[in-house]
mmCIF file of the N, C-alpha and C atoms, coordinates in Angstrom:
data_MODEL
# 
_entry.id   MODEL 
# 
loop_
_atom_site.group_PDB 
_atom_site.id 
_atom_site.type_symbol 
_atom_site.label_atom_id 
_atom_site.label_alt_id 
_atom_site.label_comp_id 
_atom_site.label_asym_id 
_atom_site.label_entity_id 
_atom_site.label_seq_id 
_atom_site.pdbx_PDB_ins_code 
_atom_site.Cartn_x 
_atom_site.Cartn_y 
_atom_site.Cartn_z 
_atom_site.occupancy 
_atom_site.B_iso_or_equiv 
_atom_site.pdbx_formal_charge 
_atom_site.auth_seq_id 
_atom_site.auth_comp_id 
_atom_site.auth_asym_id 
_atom_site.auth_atom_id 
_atom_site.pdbx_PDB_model_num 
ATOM 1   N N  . UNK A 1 1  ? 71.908  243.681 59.523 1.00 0.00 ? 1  UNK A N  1 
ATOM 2   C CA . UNK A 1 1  ? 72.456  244.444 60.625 1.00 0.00 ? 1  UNK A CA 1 
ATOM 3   C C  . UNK A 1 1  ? 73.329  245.589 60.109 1.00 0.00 ? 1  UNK A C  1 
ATOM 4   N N  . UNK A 1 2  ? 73.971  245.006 59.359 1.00 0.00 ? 2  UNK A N  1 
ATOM 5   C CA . UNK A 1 2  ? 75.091  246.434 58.420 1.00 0.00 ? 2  UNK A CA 1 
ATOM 6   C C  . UNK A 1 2  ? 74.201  247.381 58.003 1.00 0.00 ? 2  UNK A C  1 
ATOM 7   N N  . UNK A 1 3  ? 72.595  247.187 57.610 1.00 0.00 ? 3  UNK A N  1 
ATOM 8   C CA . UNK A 1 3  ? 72.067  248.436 57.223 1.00 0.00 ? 3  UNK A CA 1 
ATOM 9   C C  . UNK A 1 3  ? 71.192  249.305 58.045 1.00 0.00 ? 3  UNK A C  1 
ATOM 10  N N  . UNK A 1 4  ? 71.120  248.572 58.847 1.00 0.00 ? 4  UNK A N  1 
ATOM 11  C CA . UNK A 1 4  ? 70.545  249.389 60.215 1.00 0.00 ? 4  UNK A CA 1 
ATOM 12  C C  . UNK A 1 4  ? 71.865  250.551 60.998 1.00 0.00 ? 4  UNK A C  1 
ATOM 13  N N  . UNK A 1 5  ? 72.807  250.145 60.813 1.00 0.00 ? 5  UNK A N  1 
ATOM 14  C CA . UNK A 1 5  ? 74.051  250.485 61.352 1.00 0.00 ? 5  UNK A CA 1 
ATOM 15  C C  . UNK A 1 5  ? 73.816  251.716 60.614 1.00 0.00 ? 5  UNK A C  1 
ATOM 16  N N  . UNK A 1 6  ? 74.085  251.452 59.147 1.00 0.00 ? 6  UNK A N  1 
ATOM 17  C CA . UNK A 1 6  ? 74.530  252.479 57.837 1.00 0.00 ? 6  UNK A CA 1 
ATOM 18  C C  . UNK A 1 6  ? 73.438  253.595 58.486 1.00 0.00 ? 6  UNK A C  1 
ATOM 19  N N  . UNK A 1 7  ? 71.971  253.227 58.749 1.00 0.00 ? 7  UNK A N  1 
ATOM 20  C CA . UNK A 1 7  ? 70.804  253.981 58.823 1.00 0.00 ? 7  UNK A CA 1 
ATOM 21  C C  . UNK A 1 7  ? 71.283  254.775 59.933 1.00 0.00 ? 7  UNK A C  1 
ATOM 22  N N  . UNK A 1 8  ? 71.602  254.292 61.148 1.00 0.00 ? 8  UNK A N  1 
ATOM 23  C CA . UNK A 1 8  ? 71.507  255.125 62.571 1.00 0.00 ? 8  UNK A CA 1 
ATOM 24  C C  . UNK A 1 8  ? 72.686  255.941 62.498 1.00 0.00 ? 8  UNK A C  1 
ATOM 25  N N  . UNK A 1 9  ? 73.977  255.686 61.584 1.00 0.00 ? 9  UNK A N  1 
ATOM 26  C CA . UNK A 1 9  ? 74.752  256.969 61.248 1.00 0.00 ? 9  UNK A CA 1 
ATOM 27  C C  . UNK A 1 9  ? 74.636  257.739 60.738 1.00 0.00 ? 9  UNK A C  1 
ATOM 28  N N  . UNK A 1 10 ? 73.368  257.396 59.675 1.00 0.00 ? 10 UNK A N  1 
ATOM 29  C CA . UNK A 1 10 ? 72.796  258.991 59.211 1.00 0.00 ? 10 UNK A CA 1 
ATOM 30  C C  . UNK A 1 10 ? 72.516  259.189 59.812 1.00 0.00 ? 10 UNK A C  1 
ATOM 31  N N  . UNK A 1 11 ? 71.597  259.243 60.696 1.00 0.00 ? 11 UNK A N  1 
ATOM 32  C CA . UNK A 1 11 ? 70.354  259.852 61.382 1.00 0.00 ? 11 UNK A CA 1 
ATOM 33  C C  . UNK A 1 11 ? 71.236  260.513 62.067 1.00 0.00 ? 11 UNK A C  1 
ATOM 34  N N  . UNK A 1 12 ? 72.478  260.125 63.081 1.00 0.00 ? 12 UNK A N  1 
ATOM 35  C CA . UNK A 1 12 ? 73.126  260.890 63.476 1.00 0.00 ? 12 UNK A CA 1 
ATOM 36  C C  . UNK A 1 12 ? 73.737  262.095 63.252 1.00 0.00 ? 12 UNK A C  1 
ATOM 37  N N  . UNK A 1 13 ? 74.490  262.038 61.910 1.00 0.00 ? 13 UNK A N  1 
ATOM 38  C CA . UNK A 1 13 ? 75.099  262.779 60.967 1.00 0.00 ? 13 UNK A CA 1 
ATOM 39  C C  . UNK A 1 13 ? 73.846  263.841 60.771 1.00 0.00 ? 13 UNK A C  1 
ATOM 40  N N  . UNK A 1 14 ? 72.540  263.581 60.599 1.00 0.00 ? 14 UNK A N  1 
ATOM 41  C CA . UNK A 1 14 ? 71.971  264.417 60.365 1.00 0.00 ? 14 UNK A CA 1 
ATOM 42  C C  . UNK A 1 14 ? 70.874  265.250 61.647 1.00 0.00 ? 14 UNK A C  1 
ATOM 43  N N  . UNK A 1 15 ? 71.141  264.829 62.587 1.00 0.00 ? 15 UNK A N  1 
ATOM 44  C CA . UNK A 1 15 ? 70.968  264.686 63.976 1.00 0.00 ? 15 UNK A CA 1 
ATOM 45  C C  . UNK A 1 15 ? 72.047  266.499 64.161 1.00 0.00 ? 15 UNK A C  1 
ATOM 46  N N  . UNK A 1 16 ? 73.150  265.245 64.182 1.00 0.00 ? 16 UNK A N  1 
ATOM 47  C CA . UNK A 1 16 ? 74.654  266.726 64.430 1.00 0.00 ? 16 UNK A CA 1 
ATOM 48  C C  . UNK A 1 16 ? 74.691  268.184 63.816 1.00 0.00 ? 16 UNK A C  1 
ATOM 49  N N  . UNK A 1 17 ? 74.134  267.615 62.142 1.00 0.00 ? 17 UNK A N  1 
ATOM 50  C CA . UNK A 1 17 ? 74.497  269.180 61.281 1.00 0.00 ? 17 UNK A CA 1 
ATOM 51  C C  . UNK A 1 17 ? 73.177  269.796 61.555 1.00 0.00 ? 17 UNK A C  1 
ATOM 52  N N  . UNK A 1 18 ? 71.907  269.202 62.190 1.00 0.00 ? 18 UNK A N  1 
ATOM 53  C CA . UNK A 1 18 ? 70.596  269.973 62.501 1.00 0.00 ? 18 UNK A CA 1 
ATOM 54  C C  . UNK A 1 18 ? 70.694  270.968 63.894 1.00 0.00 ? 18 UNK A C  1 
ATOM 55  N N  . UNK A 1 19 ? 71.643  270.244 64.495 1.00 0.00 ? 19 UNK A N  1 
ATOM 56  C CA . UNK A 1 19 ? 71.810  270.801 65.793 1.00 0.00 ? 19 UNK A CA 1 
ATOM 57  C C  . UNK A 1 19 ? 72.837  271.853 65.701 1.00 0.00 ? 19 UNK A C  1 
ATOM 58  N N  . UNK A 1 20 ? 74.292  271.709 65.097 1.00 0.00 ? 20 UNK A N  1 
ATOM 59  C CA . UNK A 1 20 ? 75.202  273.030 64.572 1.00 0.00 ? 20 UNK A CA 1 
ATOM 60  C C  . UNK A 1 20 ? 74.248  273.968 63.655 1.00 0.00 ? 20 UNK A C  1 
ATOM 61  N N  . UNK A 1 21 ? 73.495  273.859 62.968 1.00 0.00 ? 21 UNK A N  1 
ATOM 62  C CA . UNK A 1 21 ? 72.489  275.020 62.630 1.00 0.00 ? 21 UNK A CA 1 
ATOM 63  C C  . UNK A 1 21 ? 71.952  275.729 62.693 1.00 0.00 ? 21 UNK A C  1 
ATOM 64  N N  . UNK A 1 22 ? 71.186  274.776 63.846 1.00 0.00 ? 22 UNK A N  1 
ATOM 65  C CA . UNK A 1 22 ? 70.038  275.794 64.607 1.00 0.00 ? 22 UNK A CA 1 
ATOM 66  C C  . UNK A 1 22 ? 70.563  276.318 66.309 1.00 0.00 ? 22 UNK A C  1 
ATOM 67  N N  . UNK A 1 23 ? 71.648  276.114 66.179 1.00 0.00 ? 23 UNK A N  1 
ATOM 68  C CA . UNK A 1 23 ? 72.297  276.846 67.476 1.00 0.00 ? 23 UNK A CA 1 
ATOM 69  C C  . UNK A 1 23 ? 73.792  276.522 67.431 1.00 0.00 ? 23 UNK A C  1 
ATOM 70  N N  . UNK A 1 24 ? 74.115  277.077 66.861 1.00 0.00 ? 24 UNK A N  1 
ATOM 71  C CA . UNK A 1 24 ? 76.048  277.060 66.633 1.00 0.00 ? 24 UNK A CA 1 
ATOM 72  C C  . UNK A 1 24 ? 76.620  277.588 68.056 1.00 0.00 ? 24 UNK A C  1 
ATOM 73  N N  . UNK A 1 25 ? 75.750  278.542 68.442 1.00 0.00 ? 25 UNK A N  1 
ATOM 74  C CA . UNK A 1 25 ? 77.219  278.582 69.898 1.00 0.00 ? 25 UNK A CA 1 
ATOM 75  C C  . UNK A 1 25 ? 76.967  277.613 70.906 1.00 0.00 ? 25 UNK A C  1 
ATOM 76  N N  . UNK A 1 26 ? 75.606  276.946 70.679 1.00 0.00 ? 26 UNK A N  1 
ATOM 77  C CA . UNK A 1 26 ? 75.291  275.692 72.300 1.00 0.00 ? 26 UNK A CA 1 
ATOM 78  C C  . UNK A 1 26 ? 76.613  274.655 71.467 1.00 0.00 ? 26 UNK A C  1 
ATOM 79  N N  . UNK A 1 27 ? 76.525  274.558 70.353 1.00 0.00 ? 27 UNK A N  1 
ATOM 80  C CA . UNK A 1 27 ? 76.999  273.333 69.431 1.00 0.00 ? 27 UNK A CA 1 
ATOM 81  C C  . UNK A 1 27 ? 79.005  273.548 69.826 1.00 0.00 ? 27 UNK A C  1 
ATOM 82  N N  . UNK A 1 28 ? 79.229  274.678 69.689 1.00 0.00 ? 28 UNK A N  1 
ATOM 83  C CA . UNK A 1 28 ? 80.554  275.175 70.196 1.00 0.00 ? 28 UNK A CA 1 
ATOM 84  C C  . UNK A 1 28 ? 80.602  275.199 71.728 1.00 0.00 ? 28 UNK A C  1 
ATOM 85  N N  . UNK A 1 29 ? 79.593  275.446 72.157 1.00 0.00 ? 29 UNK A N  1 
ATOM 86  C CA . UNK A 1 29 ? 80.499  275.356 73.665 1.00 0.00 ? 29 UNK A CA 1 
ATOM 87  C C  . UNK A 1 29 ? 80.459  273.431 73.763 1.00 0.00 ? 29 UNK A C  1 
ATOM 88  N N  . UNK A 1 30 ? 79.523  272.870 73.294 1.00 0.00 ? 30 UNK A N  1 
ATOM 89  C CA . UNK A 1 30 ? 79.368  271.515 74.048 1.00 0.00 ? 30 UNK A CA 1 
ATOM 90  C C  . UNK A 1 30 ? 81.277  270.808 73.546 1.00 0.00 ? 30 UNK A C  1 
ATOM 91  N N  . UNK A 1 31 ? 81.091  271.422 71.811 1.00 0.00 ? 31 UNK A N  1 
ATOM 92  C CA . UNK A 1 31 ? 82.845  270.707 71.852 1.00 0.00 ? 31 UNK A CA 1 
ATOM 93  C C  . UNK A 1 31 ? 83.540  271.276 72.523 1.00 0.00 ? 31 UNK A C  1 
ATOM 94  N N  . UNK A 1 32 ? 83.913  272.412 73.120 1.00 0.00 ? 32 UNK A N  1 
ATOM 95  C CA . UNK A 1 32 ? 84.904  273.153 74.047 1.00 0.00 ? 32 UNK A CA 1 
ATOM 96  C C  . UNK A 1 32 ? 84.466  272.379 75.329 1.00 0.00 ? 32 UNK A C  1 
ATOM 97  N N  . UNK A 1 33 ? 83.903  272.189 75.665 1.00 0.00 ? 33 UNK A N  1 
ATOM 98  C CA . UNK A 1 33 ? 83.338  271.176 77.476 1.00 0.00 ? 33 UNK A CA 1 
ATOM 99  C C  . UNK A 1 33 ? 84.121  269.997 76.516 1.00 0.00 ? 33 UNK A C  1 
ATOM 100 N N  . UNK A 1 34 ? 83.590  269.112 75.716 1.00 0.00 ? 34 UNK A N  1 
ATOM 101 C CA . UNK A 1 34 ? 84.315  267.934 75.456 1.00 0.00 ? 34 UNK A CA 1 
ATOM 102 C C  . UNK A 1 34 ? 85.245  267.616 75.309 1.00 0.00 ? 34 UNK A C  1 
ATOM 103 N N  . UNK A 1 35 ? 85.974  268.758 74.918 1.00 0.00 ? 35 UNK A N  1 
ATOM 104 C CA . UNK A 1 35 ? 87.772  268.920 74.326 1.00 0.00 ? 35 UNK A CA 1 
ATOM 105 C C  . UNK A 1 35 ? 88.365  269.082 75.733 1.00 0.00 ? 35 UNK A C  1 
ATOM 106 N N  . UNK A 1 36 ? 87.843  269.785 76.641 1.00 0.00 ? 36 UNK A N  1 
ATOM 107 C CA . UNK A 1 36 ? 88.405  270.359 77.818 1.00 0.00 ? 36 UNK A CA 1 
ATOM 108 C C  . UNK A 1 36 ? 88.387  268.467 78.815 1.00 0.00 ? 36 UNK A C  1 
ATOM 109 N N  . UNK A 1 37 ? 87.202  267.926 78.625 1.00 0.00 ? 37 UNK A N  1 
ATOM 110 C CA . UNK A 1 37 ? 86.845  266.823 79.697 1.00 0.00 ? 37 UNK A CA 1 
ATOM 111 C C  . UNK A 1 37 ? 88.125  266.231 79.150 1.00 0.00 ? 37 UNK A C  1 
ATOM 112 N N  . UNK A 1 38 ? 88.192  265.610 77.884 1.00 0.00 ? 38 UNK A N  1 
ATOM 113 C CA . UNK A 1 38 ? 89.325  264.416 77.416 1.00 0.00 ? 38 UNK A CA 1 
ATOM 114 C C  . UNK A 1 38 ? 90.472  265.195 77.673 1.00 0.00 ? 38 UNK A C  1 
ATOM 115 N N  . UNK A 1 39 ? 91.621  266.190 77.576 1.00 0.00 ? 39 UNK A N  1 
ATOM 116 C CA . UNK A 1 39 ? 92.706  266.738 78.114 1.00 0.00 ? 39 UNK A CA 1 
ATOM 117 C C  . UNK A 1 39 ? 92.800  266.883 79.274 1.00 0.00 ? 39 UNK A C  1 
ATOM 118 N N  . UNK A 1 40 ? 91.574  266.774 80.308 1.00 0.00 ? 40 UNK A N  1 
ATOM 119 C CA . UNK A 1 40 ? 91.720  266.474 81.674 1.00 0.00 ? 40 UNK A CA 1 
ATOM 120 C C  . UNK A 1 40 ? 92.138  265.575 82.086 1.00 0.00 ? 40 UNK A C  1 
ATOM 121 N N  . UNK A 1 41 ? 91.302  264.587 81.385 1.00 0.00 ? 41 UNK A N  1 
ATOM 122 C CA . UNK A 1 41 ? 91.355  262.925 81.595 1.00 0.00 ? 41 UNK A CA 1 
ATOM 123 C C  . UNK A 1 41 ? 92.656  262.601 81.320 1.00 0.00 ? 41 UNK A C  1 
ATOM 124 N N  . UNK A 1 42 ? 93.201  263.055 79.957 1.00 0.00 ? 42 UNK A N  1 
ATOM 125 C CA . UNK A 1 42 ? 94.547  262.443 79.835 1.00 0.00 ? 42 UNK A CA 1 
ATOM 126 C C  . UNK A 1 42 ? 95.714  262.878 80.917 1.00 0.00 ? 42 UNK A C  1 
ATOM 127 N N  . UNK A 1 43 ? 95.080  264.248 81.164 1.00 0.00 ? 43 UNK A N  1 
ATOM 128 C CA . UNK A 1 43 ? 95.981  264.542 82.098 1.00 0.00 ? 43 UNK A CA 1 
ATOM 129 C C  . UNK A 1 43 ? 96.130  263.718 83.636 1.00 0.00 ? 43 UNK A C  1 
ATOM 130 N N  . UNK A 1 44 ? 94.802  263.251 84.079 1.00 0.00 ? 44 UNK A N  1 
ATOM 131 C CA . UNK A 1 44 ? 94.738  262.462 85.074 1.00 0.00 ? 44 UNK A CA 1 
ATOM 132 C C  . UNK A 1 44 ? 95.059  261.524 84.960 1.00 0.00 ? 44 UNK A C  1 
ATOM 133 N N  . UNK A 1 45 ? 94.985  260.390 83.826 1.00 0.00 ? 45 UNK A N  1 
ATOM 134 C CA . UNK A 1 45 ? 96.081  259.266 83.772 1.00 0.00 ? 45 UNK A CA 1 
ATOM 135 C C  . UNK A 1 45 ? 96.986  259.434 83.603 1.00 0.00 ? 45 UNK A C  1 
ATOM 136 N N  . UNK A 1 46 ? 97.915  260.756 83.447 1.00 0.00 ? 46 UNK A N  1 
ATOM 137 C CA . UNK A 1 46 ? 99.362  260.581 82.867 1.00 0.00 ? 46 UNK A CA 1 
ATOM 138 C C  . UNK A 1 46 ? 99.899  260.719 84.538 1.00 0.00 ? 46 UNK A C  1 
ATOM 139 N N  . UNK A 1 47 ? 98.803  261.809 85.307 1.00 0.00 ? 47 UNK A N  1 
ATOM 140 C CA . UNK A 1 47 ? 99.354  261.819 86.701 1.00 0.00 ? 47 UNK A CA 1 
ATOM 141 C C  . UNK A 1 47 ? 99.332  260.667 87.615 1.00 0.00 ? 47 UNK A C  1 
ATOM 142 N N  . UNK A 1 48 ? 98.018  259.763 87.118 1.00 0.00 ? 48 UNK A N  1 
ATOM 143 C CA . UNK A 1 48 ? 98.164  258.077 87.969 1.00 0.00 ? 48 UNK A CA 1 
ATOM 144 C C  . UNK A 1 48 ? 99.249  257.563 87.550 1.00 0.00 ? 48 UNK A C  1 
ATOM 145 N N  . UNK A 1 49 ? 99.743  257.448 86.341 1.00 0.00 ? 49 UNK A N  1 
ATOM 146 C CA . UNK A 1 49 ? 100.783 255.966 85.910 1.00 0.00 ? 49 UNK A CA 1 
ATOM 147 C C  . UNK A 1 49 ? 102.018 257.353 86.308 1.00 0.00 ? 49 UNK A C  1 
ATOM 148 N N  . UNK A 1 50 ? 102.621 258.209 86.325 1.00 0.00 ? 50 UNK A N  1 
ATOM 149 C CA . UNK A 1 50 ? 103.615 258.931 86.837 1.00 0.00 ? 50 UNK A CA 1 
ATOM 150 C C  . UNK A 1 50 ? 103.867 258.984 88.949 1.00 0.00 ? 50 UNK A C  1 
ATOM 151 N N  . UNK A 1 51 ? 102.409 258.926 89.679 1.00 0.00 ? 51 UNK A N  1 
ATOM 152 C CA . UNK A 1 51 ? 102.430 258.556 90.790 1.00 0.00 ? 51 UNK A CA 1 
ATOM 153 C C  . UNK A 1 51 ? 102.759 256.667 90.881 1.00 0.00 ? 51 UNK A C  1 
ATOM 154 N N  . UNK A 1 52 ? 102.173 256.154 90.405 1.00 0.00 ? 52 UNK A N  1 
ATOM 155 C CA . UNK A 1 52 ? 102.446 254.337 90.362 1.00 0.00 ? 52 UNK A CA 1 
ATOM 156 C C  . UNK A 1 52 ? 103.545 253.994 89.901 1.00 0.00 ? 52 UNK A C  1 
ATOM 157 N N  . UNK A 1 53 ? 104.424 254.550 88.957 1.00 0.00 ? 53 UNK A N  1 
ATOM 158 C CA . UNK A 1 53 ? 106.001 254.184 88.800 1.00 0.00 ? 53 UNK A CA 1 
ATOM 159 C C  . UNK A 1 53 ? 106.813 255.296 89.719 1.00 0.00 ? 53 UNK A C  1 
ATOM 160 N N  . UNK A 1 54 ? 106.291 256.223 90.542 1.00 0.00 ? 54 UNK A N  1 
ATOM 161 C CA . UNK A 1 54 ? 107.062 256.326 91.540 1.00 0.00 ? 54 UNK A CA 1 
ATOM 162 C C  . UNK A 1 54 ? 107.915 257.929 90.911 1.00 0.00 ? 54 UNK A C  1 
ATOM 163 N N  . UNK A 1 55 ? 107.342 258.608 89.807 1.00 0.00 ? 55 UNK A N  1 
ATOM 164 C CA . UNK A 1 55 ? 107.997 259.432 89.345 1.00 0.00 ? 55 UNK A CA 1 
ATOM 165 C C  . UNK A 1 55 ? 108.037 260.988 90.304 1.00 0.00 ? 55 UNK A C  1 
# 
């Protein structure tokens, strides 16, 4: 099982740097959408647990 694991992280790894290659700005915007979704998110739980303790 550990080497099937080891295997499907290459493939990934080589999955990722095939895809930043052959199109670097789709590859840049998708992390700018991803960076943007998770700082949302955090921002929306910091605004739930700040509404639920009443802040």
């Amino acid at each position: 099982m550990q080497r099937v694991k080891k295997i499907l992280l290459w493939v990934l790894v080589a999955f990722a740097a095939y895809a930043i290659f052959t199109s670097p700005n789709q590859a840049a915007d998708i992390v700018r959408t991803s960076g943007s979704i998770l700082v949302d998110g955090g921002k929306s739980i910091g605004s739930f647990f700040d509404a639920l303790l009443g802040r």
